[in-house]
N, C-alpha and C positions, 0 to 999 in steps of 0.2 A: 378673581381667578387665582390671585397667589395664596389666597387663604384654604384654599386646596392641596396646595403643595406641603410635604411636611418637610422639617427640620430632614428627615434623612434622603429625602432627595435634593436636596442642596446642600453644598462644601459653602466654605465660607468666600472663596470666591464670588459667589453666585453662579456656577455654573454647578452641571451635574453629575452625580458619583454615575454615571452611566459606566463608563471603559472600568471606573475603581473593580464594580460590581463584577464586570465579564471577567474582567484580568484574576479579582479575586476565587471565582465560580474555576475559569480554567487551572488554576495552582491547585486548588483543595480535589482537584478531578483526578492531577497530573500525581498527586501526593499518595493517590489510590493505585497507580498501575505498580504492577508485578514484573520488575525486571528480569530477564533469565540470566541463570548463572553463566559465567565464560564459557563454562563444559558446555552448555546444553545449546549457548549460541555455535559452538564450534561443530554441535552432532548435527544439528540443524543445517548451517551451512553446507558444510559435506554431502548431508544428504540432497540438499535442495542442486548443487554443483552435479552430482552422480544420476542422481534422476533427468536431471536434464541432457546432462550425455548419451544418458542410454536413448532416450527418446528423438534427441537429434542423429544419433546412428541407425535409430529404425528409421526415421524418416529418409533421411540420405537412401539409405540400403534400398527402399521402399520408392523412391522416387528415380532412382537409379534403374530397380527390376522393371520399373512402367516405361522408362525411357527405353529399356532396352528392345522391350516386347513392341512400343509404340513404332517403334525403328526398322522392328521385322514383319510387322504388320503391315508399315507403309509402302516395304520393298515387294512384299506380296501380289497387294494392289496394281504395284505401276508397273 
């Protein structure tokens, strides 16, 4: 069985370049991404802060106009 295995799956340990392999495979991956520039992180952020505002103020707003109407609807009824 060991005469299967070649010289590049064993370190001279005797154990195996398994973790070498991944660790090397994730650096040459990581060596590929495209950082964004500070501008483009800072337009970004803004935008992603702003959008979220506006969207938690409709909901509020939105959540508020149902509460209001649910309120005069229930007074209706009883």
């Amino acid at each position: 069985m060991d005469e299967n295995k070649t010289k590049k799956d064993k370190n001279p340990e005797g154990g195996n370049n398994v973790v070498r392999g991944v660790y090397q495979t994730y650096r040459a991956e990581f060596k590929k991404i495209v950082w964004p520039s500070r501008e483009t992180l800072i337009k970004h952020t803004v935008t992603v802060i702003a959008v979220s505002l506006i969207f938690g103020a409709y909901i509020a707003l939105t959540d508020g106009a149902f509460g209001v109407l649910f309120g005069w609807f229930v007074s209706l009824v009883s």
